[in-house]
N, CA, C and O of each residue as an XYZ file, in Angstrom:
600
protein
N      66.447    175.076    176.925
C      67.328    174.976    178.068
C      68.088    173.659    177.946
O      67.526    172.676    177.464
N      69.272    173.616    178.343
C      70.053    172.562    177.797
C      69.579    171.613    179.586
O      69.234    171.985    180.707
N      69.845    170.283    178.895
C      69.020    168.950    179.829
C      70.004    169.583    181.719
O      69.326    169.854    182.709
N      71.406    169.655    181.721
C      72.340    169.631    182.667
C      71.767    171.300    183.501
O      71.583    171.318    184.718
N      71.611    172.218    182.877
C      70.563    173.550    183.161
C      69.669    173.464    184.197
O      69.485    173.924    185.324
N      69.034    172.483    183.173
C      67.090    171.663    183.991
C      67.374    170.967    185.061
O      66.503    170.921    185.929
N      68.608    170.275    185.277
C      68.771    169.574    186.373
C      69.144    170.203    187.560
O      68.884    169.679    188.643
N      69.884    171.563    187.450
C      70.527    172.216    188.501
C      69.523    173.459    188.690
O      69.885    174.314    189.498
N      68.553    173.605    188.164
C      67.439    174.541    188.555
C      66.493    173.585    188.932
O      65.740    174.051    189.788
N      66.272    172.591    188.672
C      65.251    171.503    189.186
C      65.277    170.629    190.196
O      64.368    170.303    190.960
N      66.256    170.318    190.147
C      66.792    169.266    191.277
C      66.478    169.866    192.739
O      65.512    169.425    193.362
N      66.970    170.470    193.066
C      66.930    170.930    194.804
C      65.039    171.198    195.030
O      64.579    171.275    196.169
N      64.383    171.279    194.127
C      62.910    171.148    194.415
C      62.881    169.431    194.125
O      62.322    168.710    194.951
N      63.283    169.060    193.352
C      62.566    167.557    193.304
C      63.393    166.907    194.489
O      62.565    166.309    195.176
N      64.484    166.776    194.961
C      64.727    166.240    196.543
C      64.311    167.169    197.548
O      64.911    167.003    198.610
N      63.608    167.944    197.548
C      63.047    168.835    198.971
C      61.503    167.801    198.686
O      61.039    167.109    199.592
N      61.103    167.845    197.799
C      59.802    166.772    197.975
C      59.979    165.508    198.340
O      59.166    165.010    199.119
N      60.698    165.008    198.018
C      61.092    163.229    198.226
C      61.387    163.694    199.796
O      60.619    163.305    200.676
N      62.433    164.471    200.091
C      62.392    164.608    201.770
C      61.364    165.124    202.425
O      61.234    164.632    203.546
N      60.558    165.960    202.134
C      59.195    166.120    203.193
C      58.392    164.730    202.631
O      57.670    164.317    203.538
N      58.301    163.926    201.480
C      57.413    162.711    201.699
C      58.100    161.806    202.156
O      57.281    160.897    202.015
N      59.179    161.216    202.706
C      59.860    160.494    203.590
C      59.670    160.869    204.786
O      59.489    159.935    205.567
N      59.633    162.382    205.432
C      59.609    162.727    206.875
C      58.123    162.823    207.144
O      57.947    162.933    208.357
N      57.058    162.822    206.507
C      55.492    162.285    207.041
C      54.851    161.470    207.551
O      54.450    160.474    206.951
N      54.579    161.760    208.971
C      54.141    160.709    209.629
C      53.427    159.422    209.195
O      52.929    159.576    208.080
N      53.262    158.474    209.599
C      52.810    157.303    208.851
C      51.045    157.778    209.113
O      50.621    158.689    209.824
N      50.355    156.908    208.356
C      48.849    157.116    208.369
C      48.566    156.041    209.324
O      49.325    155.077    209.430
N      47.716    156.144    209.880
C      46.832    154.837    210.931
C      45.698    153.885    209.930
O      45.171    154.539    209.030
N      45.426    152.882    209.997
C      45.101    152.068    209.022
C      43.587    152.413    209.034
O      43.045    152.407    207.929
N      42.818    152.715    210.119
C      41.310    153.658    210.082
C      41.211    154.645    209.302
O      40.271    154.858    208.536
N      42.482    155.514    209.499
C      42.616    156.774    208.529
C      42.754    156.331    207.119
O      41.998    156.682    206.213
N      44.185    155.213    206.947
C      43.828    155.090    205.653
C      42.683    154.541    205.103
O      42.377    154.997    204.002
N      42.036    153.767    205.526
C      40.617    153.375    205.420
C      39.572    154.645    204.879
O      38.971    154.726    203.808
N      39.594    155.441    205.848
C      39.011    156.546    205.151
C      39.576    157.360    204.113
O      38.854    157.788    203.213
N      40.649    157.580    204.154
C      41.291    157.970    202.415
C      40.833    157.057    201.310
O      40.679    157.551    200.193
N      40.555    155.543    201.538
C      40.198    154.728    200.403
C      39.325    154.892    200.208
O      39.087    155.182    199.035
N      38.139    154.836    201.216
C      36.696    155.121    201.311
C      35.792    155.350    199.979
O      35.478    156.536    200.071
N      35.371    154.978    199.119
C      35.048    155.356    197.680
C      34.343    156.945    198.521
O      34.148    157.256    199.696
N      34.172    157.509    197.439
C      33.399    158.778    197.419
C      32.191    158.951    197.198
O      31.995    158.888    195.984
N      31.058    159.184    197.897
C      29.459    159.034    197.619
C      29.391    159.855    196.262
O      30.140    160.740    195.847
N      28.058    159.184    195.605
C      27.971    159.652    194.015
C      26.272    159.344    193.816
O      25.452    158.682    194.451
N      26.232    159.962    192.923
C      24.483    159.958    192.617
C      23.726    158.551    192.179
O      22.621    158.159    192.556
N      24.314    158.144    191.603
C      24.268    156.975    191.059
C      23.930    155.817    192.265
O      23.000    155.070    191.959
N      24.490    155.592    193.452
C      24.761    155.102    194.200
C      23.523    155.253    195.150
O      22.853    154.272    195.475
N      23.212    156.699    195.641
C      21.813    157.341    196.152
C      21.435    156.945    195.726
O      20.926    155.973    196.283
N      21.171    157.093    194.327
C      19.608    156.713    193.483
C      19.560    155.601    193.741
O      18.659    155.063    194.385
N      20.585    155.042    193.250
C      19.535    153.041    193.356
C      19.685    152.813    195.149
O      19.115    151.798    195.551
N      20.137    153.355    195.836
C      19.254    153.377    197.480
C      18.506    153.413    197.607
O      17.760    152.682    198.259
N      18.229    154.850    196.678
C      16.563    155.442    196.920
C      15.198    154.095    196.611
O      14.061    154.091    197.083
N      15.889    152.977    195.590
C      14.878    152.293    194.972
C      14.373    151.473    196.089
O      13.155    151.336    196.203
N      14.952    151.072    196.689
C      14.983    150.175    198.130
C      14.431    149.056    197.584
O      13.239    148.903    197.851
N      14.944    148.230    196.897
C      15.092    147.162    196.332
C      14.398    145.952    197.424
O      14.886    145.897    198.553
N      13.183    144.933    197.037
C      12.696    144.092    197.922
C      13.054    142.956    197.406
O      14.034    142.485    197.983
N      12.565    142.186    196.359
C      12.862    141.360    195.748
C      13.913    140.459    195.351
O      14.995    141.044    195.378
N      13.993    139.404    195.037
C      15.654    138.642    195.746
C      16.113    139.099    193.667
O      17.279    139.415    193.433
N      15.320    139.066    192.741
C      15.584    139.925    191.201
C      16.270    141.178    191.628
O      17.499    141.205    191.676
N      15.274    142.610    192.060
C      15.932    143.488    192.402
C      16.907    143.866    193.021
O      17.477    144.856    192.563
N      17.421    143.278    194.187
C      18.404    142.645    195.175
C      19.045    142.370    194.711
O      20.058    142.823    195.244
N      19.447    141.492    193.413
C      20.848    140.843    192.756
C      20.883    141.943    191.860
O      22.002    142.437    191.997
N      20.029    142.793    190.735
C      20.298    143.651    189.841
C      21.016    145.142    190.441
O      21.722    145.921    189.802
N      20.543    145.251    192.004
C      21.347    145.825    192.936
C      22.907    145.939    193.058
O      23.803    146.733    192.773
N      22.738    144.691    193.646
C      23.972    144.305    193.418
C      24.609    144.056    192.593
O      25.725    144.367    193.009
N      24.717    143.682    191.627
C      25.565    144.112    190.101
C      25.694    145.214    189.852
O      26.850    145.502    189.542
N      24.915    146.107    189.844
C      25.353    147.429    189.471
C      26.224    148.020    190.821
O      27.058    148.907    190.635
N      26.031    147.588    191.902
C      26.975    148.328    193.007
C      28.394    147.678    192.791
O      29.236    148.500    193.154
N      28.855    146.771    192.438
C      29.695    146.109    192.227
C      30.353    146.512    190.828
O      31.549    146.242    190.709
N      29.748    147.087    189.829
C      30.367    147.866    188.444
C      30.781    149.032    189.205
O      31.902    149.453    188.916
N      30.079    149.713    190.198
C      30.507    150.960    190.585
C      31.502    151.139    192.095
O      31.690    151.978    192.976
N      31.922    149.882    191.746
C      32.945    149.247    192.465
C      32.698    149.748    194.100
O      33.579    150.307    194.753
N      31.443    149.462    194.578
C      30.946    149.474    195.864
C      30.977    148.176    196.528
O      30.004    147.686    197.102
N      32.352    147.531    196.410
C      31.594    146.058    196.710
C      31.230    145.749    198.286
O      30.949    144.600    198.626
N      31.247    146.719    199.128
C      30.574    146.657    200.721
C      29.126    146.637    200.509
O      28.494    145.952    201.313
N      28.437    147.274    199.553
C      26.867    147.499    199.537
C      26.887    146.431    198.470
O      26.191    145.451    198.734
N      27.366    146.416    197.623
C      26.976    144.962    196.718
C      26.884    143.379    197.555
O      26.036    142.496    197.423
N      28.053    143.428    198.407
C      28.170    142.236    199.845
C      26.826    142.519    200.293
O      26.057    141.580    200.086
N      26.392    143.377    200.760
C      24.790    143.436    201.765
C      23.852    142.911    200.811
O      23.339    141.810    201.012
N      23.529    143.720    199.602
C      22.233    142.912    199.095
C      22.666    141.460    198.489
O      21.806    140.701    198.042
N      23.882    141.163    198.501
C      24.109    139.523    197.983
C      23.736    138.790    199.464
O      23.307    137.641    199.561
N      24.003    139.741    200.637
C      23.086    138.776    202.075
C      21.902    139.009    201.761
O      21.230    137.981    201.842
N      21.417    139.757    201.485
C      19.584    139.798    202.056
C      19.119    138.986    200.924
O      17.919    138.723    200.843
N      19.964    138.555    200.025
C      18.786    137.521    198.928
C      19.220    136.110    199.433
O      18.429    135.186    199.243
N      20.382    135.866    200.045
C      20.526    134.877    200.749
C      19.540    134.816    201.721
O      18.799    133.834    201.771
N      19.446    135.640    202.417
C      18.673    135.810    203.991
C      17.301    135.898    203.472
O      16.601    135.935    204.484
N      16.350    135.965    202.179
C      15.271    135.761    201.801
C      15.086    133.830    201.340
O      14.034    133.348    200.920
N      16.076    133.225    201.512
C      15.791    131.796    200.755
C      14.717    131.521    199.616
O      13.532    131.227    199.770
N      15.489    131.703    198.336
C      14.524    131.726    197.783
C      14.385    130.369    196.745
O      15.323    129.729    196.270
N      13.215    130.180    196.583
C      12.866    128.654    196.140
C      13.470    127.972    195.144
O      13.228    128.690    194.174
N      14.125    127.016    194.734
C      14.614    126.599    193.107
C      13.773    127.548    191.780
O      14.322    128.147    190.855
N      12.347    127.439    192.060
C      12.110    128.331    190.600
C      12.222    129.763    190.621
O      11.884    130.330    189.582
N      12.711    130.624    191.787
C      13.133    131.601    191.830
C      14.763    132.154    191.548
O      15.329    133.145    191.085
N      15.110    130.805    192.157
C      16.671    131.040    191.742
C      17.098    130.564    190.428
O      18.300    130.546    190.166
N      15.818    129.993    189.178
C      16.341    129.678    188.111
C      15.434    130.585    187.487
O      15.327    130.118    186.353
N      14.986    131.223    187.526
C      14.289    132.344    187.183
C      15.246    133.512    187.360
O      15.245    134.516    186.647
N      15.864    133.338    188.133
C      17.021    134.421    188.282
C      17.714    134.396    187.758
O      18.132    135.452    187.283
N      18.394    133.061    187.437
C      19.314    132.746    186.298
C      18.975    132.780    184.870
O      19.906    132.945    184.082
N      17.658    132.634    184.372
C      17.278    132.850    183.442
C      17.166    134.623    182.372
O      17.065    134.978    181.197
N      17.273    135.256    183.791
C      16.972    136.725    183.790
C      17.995    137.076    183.324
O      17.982    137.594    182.207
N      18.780    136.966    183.783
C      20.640    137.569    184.659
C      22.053    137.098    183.521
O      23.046    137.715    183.134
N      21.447    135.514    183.231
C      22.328    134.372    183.001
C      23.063    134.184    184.027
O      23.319    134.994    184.918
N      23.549    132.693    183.872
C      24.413    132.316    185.351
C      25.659    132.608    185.168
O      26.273    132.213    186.159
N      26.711    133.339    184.039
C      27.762    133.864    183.666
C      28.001    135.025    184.861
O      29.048    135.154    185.496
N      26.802    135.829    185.018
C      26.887    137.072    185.672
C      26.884    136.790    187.038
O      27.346    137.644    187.794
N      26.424    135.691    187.514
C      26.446    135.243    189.143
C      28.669    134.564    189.390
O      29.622    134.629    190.167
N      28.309    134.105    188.280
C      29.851    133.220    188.394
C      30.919    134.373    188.623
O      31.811    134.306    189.469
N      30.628    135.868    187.411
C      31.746    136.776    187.739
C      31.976    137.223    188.606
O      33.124    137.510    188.944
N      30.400    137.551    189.620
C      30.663    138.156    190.692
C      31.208    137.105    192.328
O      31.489    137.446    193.476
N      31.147    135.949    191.712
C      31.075    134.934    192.471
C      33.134    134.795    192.600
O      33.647    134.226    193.564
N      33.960    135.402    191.498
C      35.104    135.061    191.252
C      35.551    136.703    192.411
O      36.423    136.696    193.280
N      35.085    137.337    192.221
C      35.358    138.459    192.822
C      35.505    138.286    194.590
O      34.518    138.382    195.320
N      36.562    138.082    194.985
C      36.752    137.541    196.731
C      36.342    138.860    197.411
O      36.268    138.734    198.633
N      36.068    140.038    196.970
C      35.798    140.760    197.825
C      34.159    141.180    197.805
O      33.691    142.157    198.389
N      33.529    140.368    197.128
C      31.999    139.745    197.574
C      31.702    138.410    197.666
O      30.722    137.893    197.129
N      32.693    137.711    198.472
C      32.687    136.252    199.235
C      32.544    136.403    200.828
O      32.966    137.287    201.572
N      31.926    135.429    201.054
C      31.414    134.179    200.751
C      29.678    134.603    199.804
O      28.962    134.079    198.950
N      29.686    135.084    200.129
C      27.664    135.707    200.098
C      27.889    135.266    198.069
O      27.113    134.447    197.576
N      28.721    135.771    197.399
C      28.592    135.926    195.546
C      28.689    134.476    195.746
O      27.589    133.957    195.559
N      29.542    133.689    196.036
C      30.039    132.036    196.213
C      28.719    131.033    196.517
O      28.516    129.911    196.053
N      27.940    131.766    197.395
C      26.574    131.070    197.630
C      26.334    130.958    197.057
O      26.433    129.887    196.458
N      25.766    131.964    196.654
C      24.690    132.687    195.761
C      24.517    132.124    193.985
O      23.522    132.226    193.267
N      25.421    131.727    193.768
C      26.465    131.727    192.219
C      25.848    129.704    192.482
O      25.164    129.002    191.739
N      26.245    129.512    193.318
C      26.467    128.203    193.606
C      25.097    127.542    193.523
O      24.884    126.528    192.858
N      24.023    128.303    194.373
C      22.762    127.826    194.949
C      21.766    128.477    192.953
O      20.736    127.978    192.500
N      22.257    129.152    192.569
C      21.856    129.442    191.248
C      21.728    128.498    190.301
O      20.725    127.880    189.942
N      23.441    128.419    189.731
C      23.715    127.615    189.019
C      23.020    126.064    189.274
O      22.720    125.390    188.289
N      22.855    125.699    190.248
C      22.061    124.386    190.466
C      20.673    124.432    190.203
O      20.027    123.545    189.646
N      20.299    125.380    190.580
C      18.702    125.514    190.355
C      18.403    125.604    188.726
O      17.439    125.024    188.226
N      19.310    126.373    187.978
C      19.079    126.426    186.664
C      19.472    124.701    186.297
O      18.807    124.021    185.516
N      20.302    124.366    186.812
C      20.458    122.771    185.993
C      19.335    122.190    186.359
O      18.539    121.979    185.443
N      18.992    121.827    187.553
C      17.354    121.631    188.042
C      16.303    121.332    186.838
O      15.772    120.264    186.532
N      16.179    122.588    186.270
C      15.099    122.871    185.631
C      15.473    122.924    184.298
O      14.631    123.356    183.511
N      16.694    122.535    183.818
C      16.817    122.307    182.626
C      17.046    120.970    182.258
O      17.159    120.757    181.051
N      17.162    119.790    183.226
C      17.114    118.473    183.284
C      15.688    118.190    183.870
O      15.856    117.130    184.472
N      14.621    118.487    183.996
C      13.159    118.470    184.538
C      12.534    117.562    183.397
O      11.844    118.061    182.508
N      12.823    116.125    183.466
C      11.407    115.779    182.277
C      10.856    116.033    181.927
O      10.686    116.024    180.708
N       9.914    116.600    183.051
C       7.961    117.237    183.028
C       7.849    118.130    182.189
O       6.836    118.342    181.523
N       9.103    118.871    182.128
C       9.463    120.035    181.670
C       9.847    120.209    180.053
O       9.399    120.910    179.144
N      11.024    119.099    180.176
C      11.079    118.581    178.389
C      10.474    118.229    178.170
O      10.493    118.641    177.010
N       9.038    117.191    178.239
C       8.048    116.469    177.871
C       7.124    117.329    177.597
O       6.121    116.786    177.134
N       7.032    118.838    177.729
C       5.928    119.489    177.928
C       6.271    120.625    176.782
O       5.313    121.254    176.333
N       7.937    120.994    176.161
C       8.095    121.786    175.431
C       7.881    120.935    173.936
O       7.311    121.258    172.894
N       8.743    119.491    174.424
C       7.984    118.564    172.972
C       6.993    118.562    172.284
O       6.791    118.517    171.071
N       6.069    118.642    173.607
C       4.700    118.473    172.759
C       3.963    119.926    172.383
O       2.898    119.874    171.768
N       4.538    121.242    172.757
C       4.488    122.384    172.583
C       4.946    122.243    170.793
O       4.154    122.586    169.914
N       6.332    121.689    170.490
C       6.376    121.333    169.095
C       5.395    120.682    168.368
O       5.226    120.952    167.179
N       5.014    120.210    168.699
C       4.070    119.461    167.281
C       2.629    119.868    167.385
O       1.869    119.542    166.472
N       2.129    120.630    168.534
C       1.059    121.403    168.378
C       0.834    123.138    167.154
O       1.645    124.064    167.151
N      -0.066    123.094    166.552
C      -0.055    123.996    165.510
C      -0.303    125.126    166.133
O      -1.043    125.542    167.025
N       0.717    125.604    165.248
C       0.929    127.139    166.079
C      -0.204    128.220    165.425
O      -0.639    128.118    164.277
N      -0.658    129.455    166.556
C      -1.631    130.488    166.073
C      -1.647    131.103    164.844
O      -0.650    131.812    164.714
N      -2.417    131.119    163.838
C      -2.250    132.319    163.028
C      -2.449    133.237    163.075
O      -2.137    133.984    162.147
């Protein structure tokens, strides 16, 4: 079909659409809210189902809700490990687990702020904590020069 053909059999459908999507009422911002709404998925259930206690499980929670770009339920369990306060060797234990790379990404992400920003923040310190600990270097030193098991 020659291009000028396609246009005069095509055309009066492609401006009858552009005019009924110009004459559609506007959406209400609740409504669009619910058009954005992610879509429930199995994936999502399941790790519900785990009911996560632990301020570990709680952040591994939340990372994965946040890959599955849930970041409203990823925001909640980044509160409840806040809202558990958990001690310097827990939060560098966490960092040790996790690495503190993975707190920082989610920490850059504004739509799990303030709670990732804490969280990222109160981490990263605890791991320096314990990686500047004398007691701590003084104790892997001498772990060196002791003879190891055969």
């Amino acid at each position: 079909m020659k291009p000028y053909l396609t246009i005069l059999a095509f055309g009066p459908l492609l401006f009858a659409g552009i005019r009924a999507a110009a004459s559609e009422p506007p959406i209400s911002p609740a409504h669009r809210r619910a058009l954005d709404a992610p879509l429930p998925s199995r994936e999502v259930d399941a790790l519900l189902q785990t009911k996560p206690t632990t301020a570990a499980e709680c952040f591994q929670a939340a990372k994965i809700l946040a890959e599955l770009d849930r970041p409203e339920l990823a925001k909640d369990f980044l509160a409840r490990i806040l809202e558990m306060e958990p001690n310097r060797e827990q939060l560098a234990e966490m960092a040790n687990r996790f690495g503190s790379s993975v707190f920082l990404d989610l920490a850059a992400r504004p739509e799990l702020n303030p709670e990732a920003e804490q969280l990222a923040e109160a981490v990263v310190a605890a791991a320096r904590h314990v990686r500047r600990d004398t007691g701590r270097i003084e104790q892997l030193i001498g772990q060196l020069g002791a003879p190891s098991p055969a």
